[in-house]
N, C-alpha and C positions, 0 to 999 in steps of 0.2 A: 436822785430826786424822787423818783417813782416808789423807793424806801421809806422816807418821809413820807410820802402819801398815800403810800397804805397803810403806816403805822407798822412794819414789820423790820425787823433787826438783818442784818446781815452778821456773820460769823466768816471771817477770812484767817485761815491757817496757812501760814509760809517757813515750810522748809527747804530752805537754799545755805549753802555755803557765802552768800553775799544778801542775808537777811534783812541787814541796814537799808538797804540801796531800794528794796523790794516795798520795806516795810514805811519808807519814807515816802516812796512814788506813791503808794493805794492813802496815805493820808494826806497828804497833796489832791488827790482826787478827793476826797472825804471833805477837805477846808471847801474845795467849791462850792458846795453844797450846803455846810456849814460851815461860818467862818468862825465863829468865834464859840467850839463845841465847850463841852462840860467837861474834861478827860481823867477817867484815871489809867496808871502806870502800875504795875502790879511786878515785883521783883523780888529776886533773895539778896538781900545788900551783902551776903559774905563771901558770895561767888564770883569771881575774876571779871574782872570789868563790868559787873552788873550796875554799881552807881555810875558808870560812865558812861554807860548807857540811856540809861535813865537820866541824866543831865541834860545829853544831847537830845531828845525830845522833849525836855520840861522846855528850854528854849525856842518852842515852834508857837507854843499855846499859853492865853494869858492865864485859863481857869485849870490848872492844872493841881491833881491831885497824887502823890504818891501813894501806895499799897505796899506795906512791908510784905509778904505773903501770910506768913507766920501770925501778921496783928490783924487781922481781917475781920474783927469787932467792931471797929471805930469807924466805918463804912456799911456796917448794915443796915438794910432797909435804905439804901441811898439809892439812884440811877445816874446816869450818867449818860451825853451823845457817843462819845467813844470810850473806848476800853483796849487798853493794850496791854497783854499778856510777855514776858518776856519768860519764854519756856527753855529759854540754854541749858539750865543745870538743871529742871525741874519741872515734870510734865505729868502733875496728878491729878486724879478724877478729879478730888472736891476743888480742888484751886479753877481746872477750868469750869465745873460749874456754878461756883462763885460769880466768875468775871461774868462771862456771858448772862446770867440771871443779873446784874449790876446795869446791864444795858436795855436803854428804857427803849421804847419802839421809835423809826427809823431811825436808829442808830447802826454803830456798825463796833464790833469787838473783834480784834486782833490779837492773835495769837501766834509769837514766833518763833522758832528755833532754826540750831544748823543742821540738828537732826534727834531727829524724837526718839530713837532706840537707842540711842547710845548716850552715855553723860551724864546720867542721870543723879541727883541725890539720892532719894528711895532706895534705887533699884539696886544696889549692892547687896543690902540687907533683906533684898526678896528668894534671895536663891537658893535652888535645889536640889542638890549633887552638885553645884557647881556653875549651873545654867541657872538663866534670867529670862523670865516669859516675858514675852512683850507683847501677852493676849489684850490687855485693854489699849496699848498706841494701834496696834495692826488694826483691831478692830475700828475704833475711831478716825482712824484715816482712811478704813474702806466703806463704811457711813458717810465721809465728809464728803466722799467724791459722789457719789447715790444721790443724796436730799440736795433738794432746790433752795435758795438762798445762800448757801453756805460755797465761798472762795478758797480753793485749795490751789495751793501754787507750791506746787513738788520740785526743786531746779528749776526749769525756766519750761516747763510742764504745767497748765492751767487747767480745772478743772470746774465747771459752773454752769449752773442751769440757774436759772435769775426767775424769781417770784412778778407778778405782775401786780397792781395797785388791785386790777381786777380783779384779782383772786382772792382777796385778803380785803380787812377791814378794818377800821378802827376798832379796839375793843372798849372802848368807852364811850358813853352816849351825853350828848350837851343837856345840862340841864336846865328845862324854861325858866 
C-alpha cells in the first residue's frame, strides 16, 4: 500500500527452480492491494511451455494483457499496475527495460526465471573462444540486491530494502 502512495514502482526478480509457486504468492500479495490491476504478460510464445505459462496467469486477472516480446509496438507508450516478465528462455537488457518503464507508479513489475545464466536465446550466438559472458545478468542481480525498492528472491534467499511513501512523491501535481 505504502507503494501506491508514494506513487513509486516496485521491481521483484525471482530466480528459483519453483518460480511458479514464488511468482503466484507476491501476486496474491499484489491483488490485496490491487484487485482488479491493469496486467501485462511479456513472453516468447516459441519456447517450451511459455504459452502455458502464460494461460495460467491470464486466468487470475480480468484486464489482462499478453506481450509477444518480439511485437512490443503495440504497447508503446501504454502503463500498466503490474507487469510480468517471463525470463525462462530469455533475459535481455531492452526487454527488461521495456517491461519495468511499462509500469506506471505504485505498481509493481516481475520478472522470472529458473536461472538467469543459463538458457538463454541470445546468448549462444554471444560467444568468444567458446565462453559466454554473463557481464550484464551478474551485474544486474548485484544492483538488484544494492537499491531499495527492488525484490530479489534467489532460492528461497530474499533480498529488500523497501522505499518509504516518506521518501518519495508523487511526480505529478493536481491541477486547479
Amino acid at each position: 500500500m505504502d507503494a501506491v502512495n508514494g506513487y513509486y514502482r516496485h521491481l521483484a526478480i525471482i530466480e528459483s527452480q519453483d518460480y511458479l509457486e514464488k511468482v503466484n504468492s507476491l501476486v496474491e500479495e499484489y491483488l490485496e492491494v490491487n484487485k482488479k490491476p491493469r496486467v501485462i504478460y511479456g513472453f516468447h510464445p516459441w519456447l517450451d511451455n511459455s504459452k502455458d505459462r502464460m494461460i495460467e496467469f491470464r486466468k487470475k486477472f480480468e484486464n489482462f494483457l499478453r506481450h509477444r516480446l518480439f511485437k512490443f509496438r503495440e504497447y508503446l507508450g501504454q502503463s500498466v499496475d503490474l507487469v510480468i516478465l517471463d525470463a525462462i528462455g530469455d533475459f535481455r537488457p531492452n526487454y527488461i527495460a521495456r517491461f519495468v518503464d511499462m509500469t506506471k507508479g505504485g505498481g509493481m513489475a516481475i520478472i522470472y526465471s529458473d536461472d538467469i545464466l543459463r538458457g538463454k536465446l541470445y546468448k549462444e550466438s554471444l560467444t568468444r573462444d567458446g565462453v559466454v559472458k554473463d557481464l550484464f545478468e551478474r551485474r544486474f542481480m548485484e544492483l538488484a540486491k544494492r537499491y531499495r525498492g527492488i525484490i530479489f528472491l534467489q532460492g528461497d534467499r530474499l533480498t529488500f530494502t523497501p522505499y518509504s511513501s516518506n521518501e518519495t512523491h508523487k511526480s505529478h501535481k493536481k491541477i486547479p
